[in-house]
DRENMAR-610791 format. One record per residue (C-alpha): residue in one letter; z, y, x. Coordinates in steps of 0.25 Angstrom, whole numbers, plus 5000, padded with zeros to 4 digits. Last residue first. Example, Ala and Ser with C-alpha at 12.3 -4.5 7.8 and 13.67 -1.06 7.14 Angstrom:
2
S502949965055;A503149825049;
REM end
This chain:
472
X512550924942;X512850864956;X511950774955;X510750894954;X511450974965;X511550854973;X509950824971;X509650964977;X510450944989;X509750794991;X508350884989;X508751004999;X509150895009;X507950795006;X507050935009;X507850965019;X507650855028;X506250835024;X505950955032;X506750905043;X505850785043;X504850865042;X505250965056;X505750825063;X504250765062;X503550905065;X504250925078;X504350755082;X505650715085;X505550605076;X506150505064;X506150345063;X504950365054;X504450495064;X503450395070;X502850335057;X501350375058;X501450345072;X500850435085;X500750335098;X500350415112;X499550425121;X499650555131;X498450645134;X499150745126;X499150645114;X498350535115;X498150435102;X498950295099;X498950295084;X500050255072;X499850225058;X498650255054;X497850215042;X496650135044;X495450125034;X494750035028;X493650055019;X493550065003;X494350165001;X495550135006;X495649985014;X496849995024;X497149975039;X498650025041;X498550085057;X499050075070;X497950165080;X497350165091;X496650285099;X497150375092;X496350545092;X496250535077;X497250475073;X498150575080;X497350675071;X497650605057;X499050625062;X500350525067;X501550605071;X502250565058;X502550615043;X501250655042;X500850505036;X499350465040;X498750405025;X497850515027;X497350465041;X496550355035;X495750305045;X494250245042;X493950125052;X492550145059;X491850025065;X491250045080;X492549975088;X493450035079;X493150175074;X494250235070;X493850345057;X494450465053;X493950555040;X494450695038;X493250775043;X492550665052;X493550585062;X493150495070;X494250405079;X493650295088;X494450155090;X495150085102;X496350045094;X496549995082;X497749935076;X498149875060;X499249865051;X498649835036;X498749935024;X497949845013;X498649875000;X497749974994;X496649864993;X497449784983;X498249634986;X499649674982;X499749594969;X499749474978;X500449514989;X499849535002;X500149455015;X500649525029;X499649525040;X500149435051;X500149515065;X499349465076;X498649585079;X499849675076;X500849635088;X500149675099;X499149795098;X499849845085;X501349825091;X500949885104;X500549975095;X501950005087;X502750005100;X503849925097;X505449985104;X506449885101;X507249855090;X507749925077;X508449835068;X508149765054;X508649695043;X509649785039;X508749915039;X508149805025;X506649835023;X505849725014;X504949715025;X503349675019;X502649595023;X502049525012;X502949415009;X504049515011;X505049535020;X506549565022;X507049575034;X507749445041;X507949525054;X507249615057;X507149675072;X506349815072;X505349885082;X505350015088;X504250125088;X505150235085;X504550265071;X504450125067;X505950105070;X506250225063;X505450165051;X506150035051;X507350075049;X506950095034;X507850165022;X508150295031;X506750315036;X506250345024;X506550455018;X506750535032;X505450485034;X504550555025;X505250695031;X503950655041;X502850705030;X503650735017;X504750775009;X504650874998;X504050794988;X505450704988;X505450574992;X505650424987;X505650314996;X504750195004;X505150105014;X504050005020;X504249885027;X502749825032;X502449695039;X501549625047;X501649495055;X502149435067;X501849285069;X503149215070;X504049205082;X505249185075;X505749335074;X504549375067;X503549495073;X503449585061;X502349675063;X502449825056;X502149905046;X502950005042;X502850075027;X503450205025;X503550255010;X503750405004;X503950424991;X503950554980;X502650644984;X502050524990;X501950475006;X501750345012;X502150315028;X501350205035;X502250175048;X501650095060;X501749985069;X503249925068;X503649805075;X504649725069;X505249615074;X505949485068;X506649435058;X505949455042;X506349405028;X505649325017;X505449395004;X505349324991;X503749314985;X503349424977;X503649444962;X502849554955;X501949484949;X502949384942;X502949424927;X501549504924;X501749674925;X501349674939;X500049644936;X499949734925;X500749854936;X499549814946;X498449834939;X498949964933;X499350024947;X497849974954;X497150024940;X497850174942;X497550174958;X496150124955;X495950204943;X496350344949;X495850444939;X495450564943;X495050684932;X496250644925;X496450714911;X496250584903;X497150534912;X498350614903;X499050614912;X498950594928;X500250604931;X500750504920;X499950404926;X500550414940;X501950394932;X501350284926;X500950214940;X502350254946;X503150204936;X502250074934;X502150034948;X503650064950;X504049974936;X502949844941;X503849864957;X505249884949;X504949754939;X505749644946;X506749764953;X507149774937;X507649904935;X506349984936;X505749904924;X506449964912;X506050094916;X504550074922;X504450004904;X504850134899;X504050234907;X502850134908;X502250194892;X502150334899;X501050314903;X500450304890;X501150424884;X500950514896;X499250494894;X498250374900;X497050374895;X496150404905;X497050294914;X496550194904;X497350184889;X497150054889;X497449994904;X498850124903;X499150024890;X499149904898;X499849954908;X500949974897;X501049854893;X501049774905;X502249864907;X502849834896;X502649684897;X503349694912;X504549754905;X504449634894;X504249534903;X505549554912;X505349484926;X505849344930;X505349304945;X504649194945;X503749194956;X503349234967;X502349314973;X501549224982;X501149304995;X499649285006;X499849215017;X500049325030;X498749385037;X498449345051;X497749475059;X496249485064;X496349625061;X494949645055;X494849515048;X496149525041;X495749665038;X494549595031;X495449505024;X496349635020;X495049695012;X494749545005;X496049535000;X496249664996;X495049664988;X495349544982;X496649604977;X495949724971;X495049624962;X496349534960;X497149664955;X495849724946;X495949554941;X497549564938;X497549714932;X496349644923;X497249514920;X498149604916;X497549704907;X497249574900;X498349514898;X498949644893;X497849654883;X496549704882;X495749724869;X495049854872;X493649764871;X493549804889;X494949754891;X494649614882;X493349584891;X494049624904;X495349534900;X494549424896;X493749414909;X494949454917;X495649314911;X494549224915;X494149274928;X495749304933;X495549164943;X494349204950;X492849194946;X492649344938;X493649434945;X492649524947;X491949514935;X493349554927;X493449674933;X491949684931;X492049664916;X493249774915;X492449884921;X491349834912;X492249854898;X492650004904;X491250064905;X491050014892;X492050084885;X493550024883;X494350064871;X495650044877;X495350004891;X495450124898;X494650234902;X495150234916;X495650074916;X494150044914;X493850104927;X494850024935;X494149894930;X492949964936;X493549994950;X494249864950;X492849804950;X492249884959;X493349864970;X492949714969;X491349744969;X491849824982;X492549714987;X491649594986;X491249575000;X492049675010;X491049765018;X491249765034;X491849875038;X493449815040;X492849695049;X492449815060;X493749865061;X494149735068;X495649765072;X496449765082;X496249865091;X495549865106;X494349935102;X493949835092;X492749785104;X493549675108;X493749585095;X495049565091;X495549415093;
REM end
């Protein structure tokens, strides 16, 4: 049961300022294991030798003790070899996954929510060594050479072997990583130019390509499938130069009577530079019904959809239909508090992960220079407006005059934060509901129609420029 004095929401902010035993010596360790992959481990210096020796300290007592232990002493002589980069990608990944744990047991606390059983990935699937091999390989070499040390010859190593994966759908996820990752690397050379290295974003991509380099790591258990009713609570929209991806969450209430539960069905595709803010949608929309039905605040009936063990909807229009009208608080207030929190998968254990649905209500806004805060029953919870999408009605300003709010509770930082994804605030003495993803489904909204019609040309101009180049 929530506690009175939250305000009415349903959520114990005060659990989510309470210091996390172990976590910053965690952190600390990864921190220094990223370190030694600045410089490299080629000829490593002292400095690099102890970054390696408290990697393997922290791990010391579990399962990889042995094996890091070796790996630490053998990287910091220069004499490390692929089993041993791998270890030490596998004990910066346990480190980062403990953390994860111990973060989303504390949002467990505060929500007072079931969380499902944790995922088994299969096993034996057959996948071919030697591309996984060559990739091994060559994150081996990047470990070596040290993010310092990168140049366009090194980098240039994944070309070959990103090639020779991309047509086998068993290697697609290990080739995306490393074709993205190595073309983020060839930005930046020679890193011996780089005033700002990013070690944790480079460390957490290399950790995770040797991991997923080992026969079977990227098997996941087969998907089971989904009948029942889907009730949409907000949309959180992601935006680069050349993708764009919706993600909805929502709670699943299952045909059989079942506890509801949590899910998420995301679309993502490419755009040109020239399309942004609400033109975003014109991409999108088109490949997910879901997204007009999340707009218009109306809830869907699957039947037998495709889901993971973790929540996730494989989305398939034929599996679906719209149905009646589902107002996304009503969903919050009612449904949400007794929804199961989806499992996490293995590999997908790391701080950055955490985006969980939550509500609040009844909280105080304050906002200094660009920093806003709800305060929840007398404990501040940082909001993280920059992550609010302009292709929507929803602003930082909204926020700021709510009086409840659907959010994506995250850890950034090192303190949680919410990110908004719909308020209820008073406009002209009236209340009313602004969403992140109201023009999904499309709008009548001035500034929403004059973007969209923006995008319109600029996909016209671009598909006319195309046909020229086909043409000739």
């Amino acid at each position: 049961m929530v506690p009175a004095d939250q305000g009415g929401g349903v959520m114990r902010a005060d659990l989510l300022s309470d210091p996390v035993a172990g976590l910053d010596e965690a952190l600390a360790a990864v921190d220094a294991f990223d370190q030694a992959l600045v410089a490299g481990v080629l000829r490593p210096q002292p400095a690099q030798a102890a970054g390696l020796t408290e990697l393997a300290h922290a791990v010391a007592g579990t399962p990889l003790a042995a094996r890091v232990s070796e790996a630490a002493a053998k990287a910091a002589a220069g004499a490390a070899g692929e089993d041993h980069f791998v270890a030490l990608a596998a004990a910066r990944t346990a480190l980062l996954g403990s953390v994860h744990d111990a973060l989303m047991t504390r949002v467990t606390e505060a929500t007072g929510r079931p969380r499902g059983e944790d995922t088994v990935p299969a096993t034996g699937g057959r996948q071919a060594a030697n591309l996984l091999a060559a990739a091994r390989a060559w994150l081996c070499d990047l470990a070596r050479a040290g993010w310092q040390g990168i140049d366009h010859e090194v980098v240039s190593g994944a070309a070959q072997v990103v090639s020779a994966m991309l047509p086998d759908p068993s290697l697609r996820r290990l080739a995306t990583l490393l074709d993205g990752f190595a073309a983020e690397l060839a930005a930046s050379c020679p890193g011996s130019a780089l005033e700002r290295i990013p070690a944790r974003r480079w460390g957490d991509l290399w950790s995770r390509g040797m991991l997923l380099t080992l026969p079977g790591a990227a098997e996941a258990p087969a998907p089971g499938t989904a009948t029942g009713r889907l009730l949409p609570l907000g949309v959180d929209l992601q935006e680069h130069a050349t993708a764009a991806q919706a993600q909805v969450h929502a709670v699943f209430e299952p045909a059989d009577g079942s506890a509801p539960g949590l899910v998420r069905a995301s679309v993502s595709v490419p755009k040109p530079d020239t399309v942004v803010g609400a033109g975003l949608w014109q991409l999108l929309r088109p490949h997910m019904s879901l997204l007009a039905a999340a707009g218009e605040g109306r809830s869907m009936e699957l039947s037998d959809m495709p889901i993971t063990a973790e929540g996730d909807l494989i989305w398939s229009d034929e599996h679906a239909r719209p149905s009646e009208p589902a107002d996304a608080f009503t969903t919050a207030r009612v449904a949400l508090p007794t929804a199961t929190d989806p499992a996490t998968a293995p590999l997908d254990r790391h701080p950055t992960r955490i985006a969980v649905p939550v509500f609040l209500e009844g909280y105080a806004v304050q906002k200094e220079d660009e920093t806003m805060t709800f305060t929840v029953a007398g404990h501040p919870l940082a909001v993280d407006t920059d992550r609010v999408p302009t292709a929507g009605p929803l602003t930082p300003e909204a926020v700021a005059t709510s009086n409840a709010c659907i959010g994506l509770l995250r850890w950034d930082a090192g303190t949680y934060r919410v990110q908004p994804l719909a308020v209820e605030t008073t406009v002209r003495k009236k209340p009313v509901a602004l969403h992140a993803g109201a023009w999904a489904g499309g709008t009548t909204d001035k500034v929403g129609v004059k973007a969209e019609k923006a995008a319109t040309d600029a996909v016209a101009v671009l598909r006319e420029r195309a046909g020229r180049l086909l043409r000739k």
